[in-house]
C-alpha positions as CSV (number, residue, x, y, z in Angstrom):
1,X,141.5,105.6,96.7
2,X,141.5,108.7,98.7
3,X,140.0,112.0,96.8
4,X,143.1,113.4,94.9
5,X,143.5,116.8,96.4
6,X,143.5,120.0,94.0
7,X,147.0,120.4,92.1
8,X,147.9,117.0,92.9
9,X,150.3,116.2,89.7
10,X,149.3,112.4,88.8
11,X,150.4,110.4,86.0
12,X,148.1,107.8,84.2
13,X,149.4,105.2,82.7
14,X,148.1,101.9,80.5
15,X,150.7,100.1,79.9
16,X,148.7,97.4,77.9
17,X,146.0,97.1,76.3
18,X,145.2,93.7,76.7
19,X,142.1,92.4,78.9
20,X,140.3,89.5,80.0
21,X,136.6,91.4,78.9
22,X,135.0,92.9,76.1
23,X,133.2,95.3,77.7
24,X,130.6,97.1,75.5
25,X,131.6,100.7,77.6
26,X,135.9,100.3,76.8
27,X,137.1,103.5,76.2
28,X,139.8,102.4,74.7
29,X,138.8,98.8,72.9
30,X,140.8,96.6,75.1
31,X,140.0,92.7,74.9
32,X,141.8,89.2,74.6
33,X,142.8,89.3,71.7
34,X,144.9,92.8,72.2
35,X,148.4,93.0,71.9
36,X,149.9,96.9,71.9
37,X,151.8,96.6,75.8
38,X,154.7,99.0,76.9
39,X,158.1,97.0,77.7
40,X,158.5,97.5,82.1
41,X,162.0,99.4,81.2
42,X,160.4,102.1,79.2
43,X,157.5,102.6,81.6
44,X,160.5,102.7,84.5
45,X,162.2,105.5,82.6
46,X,158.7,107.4,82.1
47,X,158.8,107.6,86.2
48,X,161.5,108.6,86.9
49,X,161.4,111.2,84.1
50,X,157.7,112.1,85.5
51,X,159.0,112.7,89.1
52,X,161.7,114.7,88.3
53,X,158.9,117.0,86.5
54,X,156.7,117.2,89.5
55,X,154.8,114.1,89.6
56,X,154.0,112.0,92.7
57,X,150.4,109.9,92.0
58,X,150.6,107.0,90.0
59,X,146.8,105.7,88.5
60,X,147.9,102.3,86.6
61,X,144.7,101.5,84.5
62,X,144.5,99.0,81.0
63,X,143.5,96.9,79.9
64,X,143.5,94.9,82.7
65,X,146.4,95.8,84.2
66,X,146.7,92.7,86.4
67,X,147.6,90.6,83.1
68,X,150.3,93.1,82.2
69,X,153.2,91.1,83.1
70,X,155.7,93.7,84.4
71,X,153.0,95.5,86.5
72,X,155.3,94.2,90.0
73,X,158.0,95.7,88.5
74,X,156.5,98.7,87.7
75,X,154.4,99.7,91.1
76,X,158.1,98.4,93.2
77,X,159.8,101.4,91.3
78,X,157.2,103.7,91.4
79,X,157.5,103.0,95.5
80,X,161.4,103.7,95.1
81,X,160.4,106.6,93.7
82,X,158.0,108.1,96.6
83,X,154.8,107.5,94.3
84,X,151.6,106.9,95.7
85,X,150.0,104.5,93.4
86,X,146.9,103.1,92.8
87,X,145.2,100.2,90.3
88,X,142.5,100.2,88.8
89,X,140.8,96.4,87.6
90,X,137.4,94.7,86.6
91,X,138.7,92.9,90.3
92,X,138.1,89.0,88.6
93,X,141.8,88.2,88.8
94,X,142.7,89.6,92.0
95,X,143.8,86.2,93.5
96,X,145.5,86.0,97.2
97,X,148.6,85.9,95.6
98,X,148.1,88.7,93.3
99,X,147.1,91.2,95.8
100,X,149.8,90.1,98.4
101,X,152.9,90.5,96.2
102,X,151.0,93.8,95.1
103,X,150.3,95.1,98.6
104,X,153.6,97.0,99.8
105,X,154.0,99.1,96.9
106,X,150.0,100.1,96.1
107,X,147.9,102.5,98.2
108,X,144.5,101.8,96.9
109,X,142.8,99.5,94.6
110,X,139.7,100.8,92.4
111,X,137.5,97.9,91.1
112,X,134.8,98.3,88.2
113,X,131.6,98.0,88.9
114,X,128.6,98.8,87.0
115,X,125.2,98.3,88.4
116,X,122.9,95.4,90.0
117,X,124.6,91.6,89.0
118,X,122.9,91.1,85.6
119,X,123.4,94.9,84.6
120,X,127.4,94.4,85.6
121,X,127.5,91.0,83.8
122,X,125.6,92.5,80.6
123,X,128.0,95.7,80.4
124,X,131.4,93.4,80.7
125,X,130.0,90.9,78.0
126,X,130.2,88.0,80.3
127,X,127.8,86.3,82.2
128,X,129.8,85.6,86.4
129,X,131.7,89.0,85.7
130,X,129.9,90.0,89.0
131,X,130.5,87.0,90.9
132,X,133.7,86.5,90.3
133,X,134.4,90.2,90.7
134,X,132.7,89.8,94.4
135,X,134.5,86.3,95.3
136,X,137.8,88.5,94.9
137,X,136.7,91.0,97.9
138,X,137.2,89.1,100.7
139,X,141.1,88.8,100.4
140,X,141.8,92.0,99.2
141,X,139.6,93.4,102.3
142,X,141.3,91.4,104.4
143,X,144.9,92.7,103.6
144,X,143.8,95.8,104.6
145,X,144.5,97.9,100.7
146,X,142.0,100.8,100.6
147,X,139.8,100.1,98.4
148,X,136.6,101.4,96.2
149,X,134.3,100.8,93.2
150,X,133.8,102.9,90.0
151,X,130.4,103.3,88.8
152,X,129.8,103.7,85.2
153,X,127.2,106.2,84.6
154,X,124.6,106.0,81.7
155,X,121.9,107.9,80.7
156,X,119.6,104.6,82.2
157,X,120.9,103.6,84.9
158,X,121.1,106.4,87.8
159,X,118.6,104.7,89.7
160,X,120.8,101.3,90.6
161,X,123.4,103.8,91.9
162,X,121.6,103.5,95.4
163,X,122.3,100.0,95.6
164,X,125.4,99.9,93.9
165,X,126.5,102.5,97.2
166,X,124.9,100.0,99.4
167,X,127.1,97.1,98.4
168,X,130.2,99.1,98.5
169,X,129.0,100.1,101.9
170,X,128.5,96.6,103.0
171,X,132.0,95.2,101.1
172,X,133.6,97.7,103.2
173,X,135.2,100.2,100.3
174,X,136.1,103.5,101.2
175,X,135.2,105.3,98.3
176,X,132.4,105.5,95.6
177,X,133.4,107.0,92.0
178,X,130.7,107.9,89.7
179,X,131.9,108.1,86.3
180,X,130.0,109.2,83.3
181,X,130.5,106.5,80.4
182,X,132.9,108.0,77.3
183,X,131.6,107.7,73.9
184,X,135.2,106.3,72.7
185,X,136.5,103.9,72.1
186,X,133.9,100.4,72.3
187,X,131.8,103.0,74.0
188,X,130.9,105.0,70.7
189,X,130.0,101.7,69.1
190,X,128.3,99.3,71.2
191,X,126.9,102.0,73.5
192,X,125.1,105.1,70.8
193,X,123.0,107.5,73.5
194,X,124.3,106.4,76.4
195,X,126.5,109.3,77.6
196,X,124.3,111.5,80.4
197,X,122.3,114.3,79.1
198,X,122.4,117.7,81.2
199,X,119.2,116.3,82.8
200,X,120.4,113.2,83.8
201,X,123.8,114.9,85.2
202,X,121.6,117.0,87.8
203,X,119.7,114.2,89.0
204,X,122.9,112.4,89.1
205,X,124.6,115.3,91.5
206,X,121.3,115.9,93.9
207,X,121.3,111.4,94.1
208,X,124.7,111.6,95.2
209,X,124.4,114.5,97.3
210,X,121.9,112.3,99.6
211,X,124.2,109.1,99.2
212,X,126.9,111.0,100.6
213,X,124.5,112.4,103.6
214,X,123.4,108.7,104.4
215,X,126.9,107.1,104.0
216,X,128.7,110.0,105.7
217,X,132.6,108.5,107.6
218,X,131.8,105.0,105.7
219,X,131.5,105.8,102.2
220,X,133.3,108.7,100.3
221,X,131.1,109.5,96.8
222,X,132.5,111.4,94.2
223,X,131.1,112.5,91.0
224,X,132.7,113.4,88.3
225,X,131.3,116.2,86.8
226,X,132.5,119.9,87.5
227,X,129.9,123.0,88.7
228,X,129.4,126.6,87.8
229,X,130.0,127.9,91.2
230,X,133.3,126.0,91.9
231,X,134.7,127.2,88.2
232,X,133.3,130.8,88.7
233,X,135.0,130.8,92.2
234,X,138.5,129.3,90.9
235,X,139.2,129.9,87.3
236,X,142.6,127.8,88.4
237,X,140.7,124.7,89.0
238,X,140.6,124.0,85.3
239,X,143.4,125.4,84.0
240,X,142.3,128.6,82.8
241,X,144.1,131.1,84.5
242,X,146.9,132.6,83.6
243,X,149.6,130.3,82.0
244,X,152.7,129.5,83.9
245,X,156.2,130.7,82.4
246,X,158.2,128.5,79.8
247,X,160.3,127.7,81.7
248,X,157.8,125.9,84.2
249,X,157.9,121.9,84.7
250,X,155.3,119.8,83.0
251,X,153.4,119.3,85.9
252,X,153.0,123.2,86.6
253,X,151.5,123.3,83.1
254,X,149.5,119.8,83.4
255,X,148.6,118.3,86.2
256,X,147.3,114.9,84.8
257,X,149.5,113.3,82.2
258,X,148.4,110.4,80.3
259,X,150.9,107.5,78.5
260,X,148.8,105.3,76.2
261,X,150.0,101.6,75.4
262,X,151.0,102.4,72.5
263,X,153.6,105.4,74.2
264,X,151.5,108.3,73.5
265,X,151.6,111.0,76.2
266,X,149.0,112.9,76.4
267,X,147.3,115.6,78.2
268,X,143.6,114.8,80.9
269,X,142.7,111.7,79.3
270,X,142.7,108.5,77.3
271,X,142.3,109.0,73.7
272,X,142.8,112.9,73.7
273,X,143.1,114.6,70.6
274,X,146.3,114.1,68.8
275,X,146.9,117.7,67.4
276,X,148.0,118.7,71.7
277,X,150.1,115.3,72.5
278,X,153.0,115.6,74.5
279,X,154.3,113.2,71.9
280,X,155.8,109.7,71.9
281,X,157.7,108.3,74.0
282,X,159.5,105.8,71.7
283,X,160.7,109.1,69.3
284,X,162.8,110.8,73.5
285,X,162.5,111.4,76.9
286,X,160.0,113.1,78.6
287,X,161.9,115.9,79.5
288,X,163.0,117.1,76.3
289,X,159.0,116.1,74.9
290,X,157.6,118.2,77.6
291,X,159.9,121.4,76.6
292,X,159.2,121.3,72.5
293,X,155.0,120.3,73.9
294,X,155.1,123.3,76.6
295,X,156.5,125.7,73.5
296,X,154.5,124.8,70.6
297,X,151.4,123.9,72.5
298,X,151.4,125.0,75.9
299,X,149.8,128.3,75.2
300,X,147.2,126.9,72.7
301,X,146.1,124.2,75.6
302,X,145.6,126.9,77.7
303,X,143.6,129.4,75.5
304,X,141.5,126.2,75.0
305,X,141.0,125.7,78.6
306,X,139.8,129.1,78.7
307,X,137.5,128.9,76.0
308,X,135.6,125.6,77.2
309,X,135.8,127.2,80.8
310,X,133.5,130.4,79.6
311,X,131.1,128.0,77.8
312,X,130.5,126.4,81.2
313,X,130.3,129.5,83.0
314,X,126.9,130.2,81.0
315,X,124.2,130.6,83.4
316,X,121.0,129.4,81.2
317,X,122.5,126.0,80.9
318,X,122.3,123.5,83.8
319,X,124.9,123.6,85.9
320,X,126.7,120.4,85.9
321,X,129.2,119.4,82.8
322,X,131.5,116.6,82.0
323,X,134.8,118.6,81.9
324,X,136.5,115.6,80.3
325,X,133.9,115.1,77.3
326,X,133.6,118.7,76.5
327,X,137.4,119.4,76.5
328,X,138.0,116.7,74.2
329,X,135.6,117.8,72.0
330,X,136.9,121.2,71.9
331,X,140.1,119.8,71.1
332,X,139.2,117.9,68.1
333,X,138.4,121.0,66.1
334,X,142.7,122.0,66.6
335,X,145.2,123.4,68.6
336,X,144.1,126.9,67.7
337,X,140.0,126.8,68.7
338,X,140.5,129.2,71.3
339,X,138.7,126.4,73.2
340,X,141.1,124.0,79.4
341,X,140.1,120.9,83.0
342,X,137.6,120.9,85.7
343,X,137.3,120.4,89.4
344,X,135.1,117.1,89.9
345,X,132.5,116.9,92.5
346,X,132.7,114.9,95.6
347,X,131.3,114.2,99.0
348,X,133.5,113.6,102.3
349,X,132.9,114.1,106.1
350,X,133.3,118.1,105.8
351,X,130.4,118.5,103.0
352,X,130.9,118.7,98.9
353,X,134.3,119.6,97.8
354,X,136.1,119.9,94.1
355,X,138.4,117.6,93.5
356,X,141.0,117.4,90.7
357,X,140.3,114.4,88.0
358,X,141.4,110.8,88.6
């Protein structure tokens, strides 16, 4: 759960789809009943394509990936591989035995968690979803796995974010995540309004901003929204300098690269617009997807980089933007908008820093 540094090539993967929770904020509809899960051979063959293209982080996220059946399989060749991997879980099925056959091959765990008990148990549609979430800590503390919370961030609920860093404090994670919530997915449905205003992202950024002053070497807090200043010193940050040759590797192009359940790779996020996949796994090989992507796309990603990036550079809005919403948005309209990614905002020892997205 350490901050990803800048130009840290990671690859995102959900391999199912399938969860144990409804929960009203899913960006991408997972549940019980879900069945769209990637066989442990093809996810294999997606690493060691990914590596060999410049990839070294590995986020495994769901569904809940601890009911994915090959997820052993998948983090013990990743570590063959040199990956640095982390998991991300709603932390209810994170028995003893779970998290020790898990612990050699993962270097942090992130659990969900989304407010005060009752606003936690409301969000994940199930009333215990705290408790049995917080009964889980003690062994995975105990192994010693670096661990951390994400905070889902609505446009009501900034002001439980003081005790939701005070109980991550007290469990002993090492990092904080504050994540805006998506409208995708269950999100758009269950959740209409909810996504931060401009407002609520400032008070947002000056409330973590003291958190990460009064937790300072216990508590890393990171936010993850981008600001003016860090764009307008490093065009880079988000992609929208000038693009690399043809030639390039993926990762050179794209540093986050996502494969859906389904075998979709795509670029930043979950649900990205189709029109700038990579493509599908199931139809070749990364390699030869990433070539035909980097020539019939590549430059169009990259003009829309630039285009979000001087929308955000604008100095009568507020300063503080969801790079992740707004590029995904941009992207809807087609690959040829003229519409690129953002440094996040975080907090460690030294002061705030940009980070690249998680």
């Amino acid at each position: 759960m350490d901050p990803i540094p800048r130009r840290s090539p990671s690859l995102q993967i959900h391999p199912s789809r399938r969860c144990n929770l409804t929960c009203r904020h899913c960006y991408s509809s997972s549940g019980p009943r879900e069945a769209t899960t990637l066989a442990p051979g093809v996810i294999r063959d997606v690493l060691d394509d990914a590596v060999a293209q410049g990839y070294r982080r590995l986020a495994i996220s769901g569904g809940e990936p601890l009911m994915y059946r090959g997820l052993l399989e998948v983090v013990q060749h990743a570590h063959r591989l040199g990956m640095s991997t982390t998991l991300t879980t709603n932390g209810m099925l994170l028995t003893p035995a779970r998290v020790d056959a898990l612990a050699p091959f993962v270097e942090g765990v992130a659990v969900s968690l989304d407010g005060k008990p009752d606003s936690h148990d409301q969000l994940r549609g199930h009333v215990g979803a705290f408790e049995a979430m917080r009964a889980r800590l003690a062994h995975l503390r105990n192994t010693g796995i670096t661990f951390g919370f994400i905070f889902t961030l609505t446009q009501h609920n900034l002001d439980e974010l003081p005790w939701v860093a005070e109980f991550a404090a007290r469990e002993g994670a090492r990092q904080l995540q504050i994540h805006p919530v998506e409208a995708a997915g269950r999100g758009s449905t269950e959740m209409p309004g909810a996504t931060p205003d401009e407002h609520e992202r400032a008070w947002a950024f000056l409330l973590m901003s003291r958190l990460a002053a009064q937790y300072r070497g216990d508590l890393s807090i990171q936010l993850d929204f981008v600001d003016r200043m860090s764009l307008a010193t490093d065009p880079s940050l988000v992609l929208a300098d000038a693009p690399p040759r043809h030639d390039a590797s993926l990762s050179t192009w794209l540093d986050l690269l996502v494969l859906e359940s389904d075998g979709t790779m795509v670029p930043l996020q979950y649900g990205f617009p189709r029109d700038f996949a990579i493509g599908n796994i199931r139809e070749g090989r990364l390699p030869q997807l990433a070539q035909r992507w980097i020539e019939t796309r590549g430059d169009d990603f990259r003009a829309l980089c630039r285009g979000v990036y001087a929308e955000l550079l604008d100095p009568n809005a507020l300063p503080f933007h969801n790079w992740f919403e707004r590029i995904a948005k941009a992207a809807q309209s087609g690959p040829h908008s003229g519409h690129t990614r953002l440094p996040i905002l975080g907090a460690t020892e030294s002061g705030l820093v940009s980070l690249a997205p998680t």
